[in-house]
C-alpha positions as CSV (number, residue, x, y, z in Angstrom):
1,X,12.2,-2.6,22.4
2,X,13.6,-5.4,24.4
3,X,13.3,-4.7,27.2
4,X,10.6,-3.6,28.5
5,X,8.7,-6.6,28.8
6,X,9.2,-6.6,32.9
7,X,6.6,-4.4,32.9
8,X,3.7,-5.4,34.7
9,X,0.4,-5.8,32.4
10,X,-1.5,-2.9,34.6
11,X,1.1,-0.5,34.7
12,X,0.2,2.9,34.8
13,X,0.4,5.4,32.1
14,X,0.9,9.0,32.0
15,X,-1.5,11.8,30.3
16,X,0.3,14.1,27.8
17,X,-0.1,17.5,28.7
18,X,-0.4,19.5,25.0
19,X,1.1,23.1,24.7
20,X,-1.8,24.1,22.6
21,X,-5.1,24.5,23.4
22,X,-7.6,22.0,22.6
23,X,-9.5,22.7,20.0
24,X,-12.4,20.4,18.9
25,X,-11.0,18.8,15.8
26,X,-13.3,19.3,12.3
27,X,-13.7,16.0,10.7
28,X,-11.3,15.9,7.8
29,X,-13.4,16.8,4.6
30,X,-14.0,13.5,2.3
31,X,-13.4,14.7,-1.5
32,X,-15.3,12.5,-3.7
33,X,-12.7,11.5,-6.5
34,X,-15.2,10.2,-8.7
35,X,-13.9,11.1,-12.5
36,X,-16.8,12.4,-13.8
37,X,-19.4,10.7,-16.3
38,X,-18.0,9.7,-19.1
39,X,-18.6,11.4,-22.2
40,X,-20.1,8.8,-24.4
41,X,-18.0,8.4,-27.8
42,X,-19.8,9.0,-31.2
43,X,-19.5,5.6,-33.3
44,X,-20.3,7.2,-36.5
45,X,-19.4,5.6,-39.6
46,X,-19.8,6.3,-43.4
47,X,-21.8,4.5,-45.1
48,X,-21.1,3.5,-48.8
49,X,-24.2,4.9,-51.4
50,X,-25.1,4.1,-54.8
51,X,-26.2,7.0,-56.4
52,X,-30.5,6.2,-58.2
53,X,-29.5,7.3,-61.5
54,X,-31.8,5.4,-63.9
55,X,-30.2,2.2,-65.4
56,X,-30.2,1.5,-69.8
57,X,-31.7,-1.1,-70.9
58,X,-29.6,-2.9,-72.2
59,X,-25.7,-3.0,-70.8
60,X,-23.5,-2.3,-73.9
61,X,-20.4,-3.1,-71.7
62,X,-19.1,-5.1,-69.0
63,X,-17.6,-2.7,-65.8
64,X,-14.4,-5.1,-64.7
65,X,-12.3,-3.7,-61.6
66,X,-8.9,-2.5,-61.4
67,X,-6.9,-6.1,-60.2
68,X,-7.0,-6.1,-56.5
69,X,-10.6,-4.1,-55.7
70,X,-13.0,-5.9,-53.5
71,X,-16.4,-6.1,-55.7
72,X,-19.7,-6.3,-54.0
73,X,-22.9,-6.9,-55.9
74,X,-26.1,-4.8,-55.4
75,X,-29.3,-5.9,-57.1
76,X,-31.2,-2.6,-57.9
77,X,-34.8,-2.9,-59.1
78,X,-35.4,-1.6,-63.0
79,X,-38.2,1.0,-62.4
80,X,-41.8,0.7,-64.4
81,X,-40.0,-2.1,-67.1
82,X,-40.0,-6.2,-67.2
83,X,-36.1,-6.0,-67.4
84,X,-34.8,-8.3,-64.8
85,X,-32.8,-7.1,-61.7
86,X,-29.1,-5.6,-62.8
87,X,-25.9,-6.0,-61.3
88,X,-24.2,-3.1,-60.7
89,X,-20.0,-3.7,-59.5
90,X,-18.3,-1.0,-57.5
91,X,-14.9,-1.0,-55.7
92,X,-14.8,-0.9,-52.3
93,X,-12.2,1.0,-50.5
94,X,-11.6,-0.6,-47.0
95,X,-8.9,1.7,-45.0
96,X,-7.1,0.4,-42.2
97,X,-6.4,2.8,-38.8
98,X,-2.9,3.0,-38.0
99,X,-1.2,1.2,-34.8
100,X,-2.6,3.5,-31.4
101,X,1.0,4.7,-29.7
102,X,-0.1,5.4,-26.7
103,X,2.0,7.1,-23.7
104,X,3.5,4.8,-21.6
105,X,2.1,4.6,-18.2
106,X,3.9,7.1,-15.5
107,X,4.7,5.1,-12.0
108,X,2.6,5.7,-9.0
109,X,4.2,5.1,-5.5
110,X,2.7,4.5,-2.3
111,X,4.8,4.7,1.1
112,X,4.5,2.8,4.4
113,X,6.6,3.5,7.9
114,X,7.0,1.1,10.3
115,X,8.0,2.6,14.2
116,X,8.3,1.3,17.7
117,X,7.3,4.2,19.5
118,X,8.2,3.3,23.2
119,X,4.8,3.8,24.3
120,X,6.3,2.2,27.7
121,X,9.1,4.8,28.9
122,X,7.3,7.6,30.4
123,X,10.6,9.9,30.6
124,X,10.2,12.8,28.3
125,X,6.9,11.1,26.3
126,X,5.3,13.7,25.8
127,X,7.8,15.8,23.7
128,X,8.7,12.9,22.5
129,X,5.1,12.1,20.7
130,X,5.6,15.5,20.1
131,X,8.4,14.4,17.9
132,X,6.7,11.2,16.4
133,X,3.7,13.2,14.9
134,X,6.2,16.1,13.2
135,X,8.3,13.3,11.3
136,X,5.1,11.5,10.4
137,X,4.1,15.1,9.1
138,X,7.2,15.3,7.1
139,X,7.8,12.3,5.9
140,X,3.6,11.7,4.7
141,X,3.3,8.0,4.5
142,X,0.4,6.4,2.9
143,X,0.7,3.7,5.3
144,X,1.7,3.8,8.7
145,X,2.2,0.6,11.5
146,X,3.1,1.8,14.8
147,X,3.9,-0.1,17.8
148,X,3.4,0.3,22.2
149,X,1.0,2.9,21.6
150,X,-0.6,3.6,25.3
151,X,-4.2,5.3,25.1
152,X,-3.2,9.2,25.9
153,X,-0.6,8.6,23.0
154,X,-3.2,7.3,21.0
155,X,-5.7,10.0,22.2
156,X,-2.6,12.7,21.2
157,X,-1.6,11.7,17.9
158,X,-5.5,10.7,16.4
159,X,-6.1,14.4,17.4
160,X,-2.5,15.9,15.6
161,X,-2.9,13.5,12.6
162,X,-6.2,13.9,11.4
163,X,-5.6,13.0,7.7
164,X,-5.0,9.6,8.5
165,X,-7.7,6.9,9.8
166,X,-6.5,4.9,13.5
167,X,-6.7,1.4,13.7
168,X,-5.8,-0.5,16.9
169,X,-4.8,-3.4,17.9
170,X,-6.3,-3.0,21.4
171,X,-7.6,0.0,24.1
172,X,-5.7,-0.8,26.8
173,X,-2.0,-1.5,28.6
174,X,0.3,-1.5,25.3
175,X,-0.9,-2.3,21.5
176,X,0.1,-1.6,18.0
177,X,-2.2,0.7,15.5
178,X,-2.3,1.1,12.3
179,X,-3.0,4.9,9.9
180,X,-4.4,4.6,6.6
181,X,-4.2,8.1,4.9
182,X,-7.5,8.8,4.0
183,X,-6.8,10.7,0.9
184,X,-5.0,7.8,-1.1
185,X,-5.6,4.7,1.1
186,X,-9.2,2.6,0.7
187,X,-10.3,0.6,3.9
188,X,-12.0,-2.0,3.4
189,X,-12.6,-4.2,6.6
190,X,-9.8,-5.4,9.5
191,X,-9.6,-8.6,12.5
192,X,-7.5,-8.6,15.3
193,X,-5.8,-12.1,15.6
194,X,-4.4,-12.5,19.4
195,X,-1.6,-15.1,19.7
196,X,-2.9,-17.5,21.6
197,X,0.6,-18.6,23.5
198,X,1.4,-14.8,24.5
199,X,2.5,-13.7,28.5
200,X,2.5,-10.2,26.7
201,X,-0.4,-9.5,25.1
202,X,0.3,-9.2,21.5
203,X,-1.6,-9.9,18.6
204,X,-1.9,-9.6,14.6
205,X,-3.5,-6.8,13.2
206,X,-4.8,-7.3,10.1
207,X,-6.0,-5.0,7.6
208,X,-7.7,-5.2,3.8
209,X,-7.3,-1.8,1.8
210,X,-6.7,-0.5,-1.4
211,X,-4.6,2.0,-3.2
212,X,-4.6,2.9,-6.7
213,X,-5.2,-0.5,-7.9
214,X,-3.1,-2.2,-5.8
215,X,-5.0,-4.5,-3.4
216,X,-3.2,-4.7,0.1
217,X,-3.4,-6.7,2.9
218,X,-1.6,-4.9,5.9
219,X,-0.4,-6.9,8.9
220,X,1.0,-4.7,12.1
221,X,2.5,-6.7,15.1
222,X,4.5,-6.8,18.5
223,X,6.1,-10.3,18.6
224,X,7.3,-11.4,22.1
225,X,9.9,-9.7,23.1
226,X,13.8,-10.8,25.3
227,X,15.5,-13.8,24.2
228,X,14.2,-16.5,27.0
229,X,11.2,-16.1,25.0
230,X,12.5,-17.4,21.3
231,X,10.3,-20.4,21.0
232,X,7.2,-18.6,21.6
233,X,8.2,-15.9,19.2
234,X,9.1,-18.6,16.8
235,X,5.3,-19.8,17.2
236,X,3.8,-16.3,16.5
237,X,6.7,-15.4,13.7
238,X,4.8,-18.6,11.9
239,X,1.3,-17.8,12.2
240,X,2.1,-14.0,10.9
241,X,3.7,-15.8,8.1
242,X,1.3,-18.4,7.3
243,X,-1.1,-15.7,7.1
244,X,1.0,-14.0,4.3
245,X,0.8,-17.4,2.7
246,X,-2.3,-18.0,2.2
247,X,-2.9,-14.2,1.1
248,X,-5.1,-14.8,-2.4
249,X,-3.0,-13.9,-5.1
250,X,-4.3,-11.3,-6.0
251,X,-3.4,-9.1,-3.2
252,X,-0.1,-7.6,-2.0
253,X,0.7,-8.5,1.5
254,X,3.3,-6.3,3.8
255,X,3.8,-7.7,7.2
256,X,6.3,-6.3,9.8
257,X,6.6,-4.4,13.1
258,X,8.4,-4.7,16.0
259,X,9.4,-8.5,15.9
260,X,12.0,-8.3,18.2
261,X,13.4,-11.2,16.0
262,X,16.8,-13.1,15.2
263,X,18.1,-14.2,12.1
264,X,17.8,-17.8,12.9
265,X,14.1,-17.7,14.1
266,X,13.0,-16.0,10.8
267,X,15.1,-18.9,8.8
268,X,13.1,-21.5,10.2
269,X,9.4,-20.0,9.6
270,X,9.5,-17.7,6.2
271,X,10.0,-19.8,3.2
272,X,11.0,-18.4,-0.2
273,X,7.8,-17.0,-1.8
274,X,8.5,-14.0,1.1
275,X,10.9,-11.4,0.6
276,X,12.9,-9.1,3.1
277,X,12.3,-5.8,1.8
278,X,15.8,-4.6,3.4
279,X,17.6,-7.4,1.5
280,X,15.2,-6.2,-1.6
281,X,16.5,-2.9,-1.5
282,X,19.9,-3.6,-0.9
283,X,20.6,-5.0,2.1
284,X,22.9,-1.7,3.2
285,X,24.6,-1.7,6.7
286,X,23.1,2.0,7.3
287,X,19.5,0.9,7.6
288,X,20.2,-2.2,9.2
289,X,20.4,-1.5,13.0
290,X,16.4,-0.2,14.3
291,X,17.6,-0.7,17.7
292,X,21.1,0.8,18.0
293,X,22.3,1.6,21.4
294,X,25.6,2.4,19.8
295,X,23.9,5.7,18.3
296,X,20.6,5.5,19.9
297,X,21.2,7.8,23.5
298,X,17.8,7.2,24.9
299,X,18.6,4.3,26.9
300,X,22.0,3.5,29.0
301,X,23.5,0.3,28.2
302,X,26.9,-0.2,28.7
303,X,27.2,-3.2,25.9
304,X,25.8,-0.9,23.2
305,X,23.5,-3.5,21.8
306,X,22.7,-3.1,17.8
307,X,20.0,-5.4,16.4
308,X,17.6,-5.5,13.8
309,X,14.5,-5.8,15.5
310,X,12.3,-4.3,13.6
311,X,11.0,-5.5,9.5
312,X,9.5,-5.5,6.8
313,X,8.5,-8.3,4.7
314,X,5.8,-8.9,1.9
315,X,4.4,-10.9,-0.6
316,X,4.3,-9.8,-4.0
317,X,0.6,-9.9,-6.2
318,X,0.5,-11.5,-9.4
319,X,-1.4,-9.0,-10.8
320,X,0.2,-5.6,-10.1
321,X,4.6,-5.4,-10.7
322,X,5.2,-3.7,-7.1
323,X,8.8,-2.2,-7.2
324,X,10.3,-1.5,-3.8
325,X,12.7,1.3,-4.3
326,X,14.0,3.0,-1.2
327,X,14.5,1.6,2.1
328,X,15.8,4.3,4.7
329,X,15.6,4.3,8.7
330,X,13.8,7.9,10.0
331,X,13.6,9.1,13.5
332,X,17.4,9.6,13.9
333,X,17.1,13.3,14.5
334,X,16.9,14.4,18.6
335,X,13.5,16.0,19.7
336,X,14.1,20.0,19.1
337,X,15.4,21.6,22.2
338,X,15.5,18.2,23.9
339,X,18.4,15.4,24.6
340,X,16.2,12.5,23.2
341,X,15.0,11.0,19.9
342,X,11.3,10.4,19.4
343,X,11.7,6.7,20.2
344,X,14.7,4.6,21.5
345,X,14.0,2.4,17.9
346,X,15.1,4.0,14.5
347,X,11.4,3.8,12.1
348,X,11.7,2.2,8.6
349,X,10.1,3.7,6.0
350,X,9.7,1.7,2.5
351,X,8.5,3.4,-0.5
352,X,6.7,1.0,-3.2
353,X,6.9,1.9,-7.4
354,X,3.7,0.7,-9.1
355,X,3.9,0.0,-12.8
């Protein structure tokens, strides 16, 4: 949110206090996908014979094909007689396998959520994670970026959500992380890039992974946060998209998060080849607002702020046709039996066609 930033960098943080007991957690079992070994096919083929009936002599008359045939020539060898080698003709009869018609190929679709969790506000946190890991649980993203995790929330929701794999974007203070599901997302390798200009400690987290066979790169952030610090935002808004940029082609980049961001910063930095993924869905005023103080009841302020702080944006691969299809804000149900929402920001959740 906007503003928290305040905050001093050491400042403490509260331990959530489970209702359950804890139980040591089994790692999640790893089923190996691998199709099995391929049935080799059978190339068999008929091959044309000539049957070894003894040839005359002499040839009284001369065999001409039907107009059309294909003749081939085969010298056979007169058995036990000086006659010379005679040419026998025969049609061939070359068939042609009709046109394959195969099936057309049935869309996958892969999911990501993107949430400020407010990490910082210790009123009602715990519940409140609480309330973070069940709409997680619902809504079962493939993909998830999260923003001002503090360690005990980390600690609680690696331990509630085992089916995904944690990434972080640091151990300490405030950070973002990043959940792969390990059943349908690949990791391959991840850097944190720090912003070198930040009061705040924020940073880019980057992350290579696969699903199906659409190559991703995922990039999870925090930009600075409260207006007074627009140019230094501006500075990190460009390094996140520079680093979309120069993405290889062949890889689909999503980049978002918190980026506490204006309209105008965003129109001096992205360039055309990126795309808003609200604007690609549809641009509709209900998914707009991520932090609406006009609906949003965590915090009390008397100007009922709405802005879009939180995005989405990405980079489309040459090689696989990603579709965005639905664009939705989740989160906007209160905490059962408490007066709060999870977080004071609405989540974003995109889900991705892949043809």
């Amino acid at each position: 949110m906007d503003m928290e930033d305040s905050r001093p960098e050491d400042q403490s943080v509260i331990l959530l206090e489970s209702d359950e007991e804890q139980e040591e957690q089994e790692e999640p079992e790893v089923i190996d996908l691998a199709d099995d070994e391929d049935e080799e096919d059978d190339d068999s083929s008929n091959e044309g014979e000539v049957s070894g009936k003894t040839c005359p002599a002499e040839v009284t008359e001369e065999m001409v094909p039907p107009e059309g045939a294909i003749v081939e020539q085969v010298k056979l060898a007169a058995n036990d007689t000086d006659d010379p080698d005679i040419l026998v003709t025969f049609e061939s009869h070359v068939k042609t396998s009709p046109p394959c018609n195969l099936p057309p190929k049935v869309p996958t679709f892969f999911s990501l959520i993107t949430w400020n969790i407010d990490g910082l506000e210790e009123e009602n946190l715990a519940n409140r994670i609480k309330g973070v890991v069940e709409v997680l649980k619902k809504e079962e993203p493939d993909v998830v970026y999260l923003q001002e995790v503090i360690p005990p929330t980390f600690v609680y929701l690696e331990k509630h959500l085992p089916q995904y794999k944690f990434l972080a974007g640091n151990d300490r203070n405030y950070f973002t992380a990043t959940l792969l599901k390990v059943s349908r997302v690949s990791y391959d390798h991840h850097v944190v890039l720090p912003f070198h200009n930040t009061v705040m400690s924020r940073n880019l987290l980057c992350i290579q992974a696969q699903i199906d066979t659409v190559k991703l790169s995922l990039l999870n952030t925090h930009l600075e946060s409260m207006r007074e610090y627009s140019a230094k935002r501006k500075e990190q808004m460009k390094i996140c998209f520079d680093k979309m940029k120069s993405s290889p082609s062949s890889v689909t980049t999503i980049f978002g998060g918190d980026l506490n961001a204006r309209d105008y910063e965003v129109d001096a930095t992205k360039g055309p080849i990126i795309l808003d993924l609200w604007e690609v869905c549809g641009g509709r005023p209900a998914s707009c607002w991520t932090w609406n103080m006009a609906e949003n009841t965590n915090k009390q302020i008397p100007s009922k702020p709405k802005c879009r702080f939180d995005r989405l944006y990405i980079k489309k691969s040459s090689l696989a046709h990603i579709i965005p299809d639905e664009f939705r804000l989740i989160g906007k149900e209160k905490v059962p039996g408490m007066p709060c929402f999870p977080s004071d920001h609405w989540g974003i959740f995109v889900r991705f066609k892949v043809l």
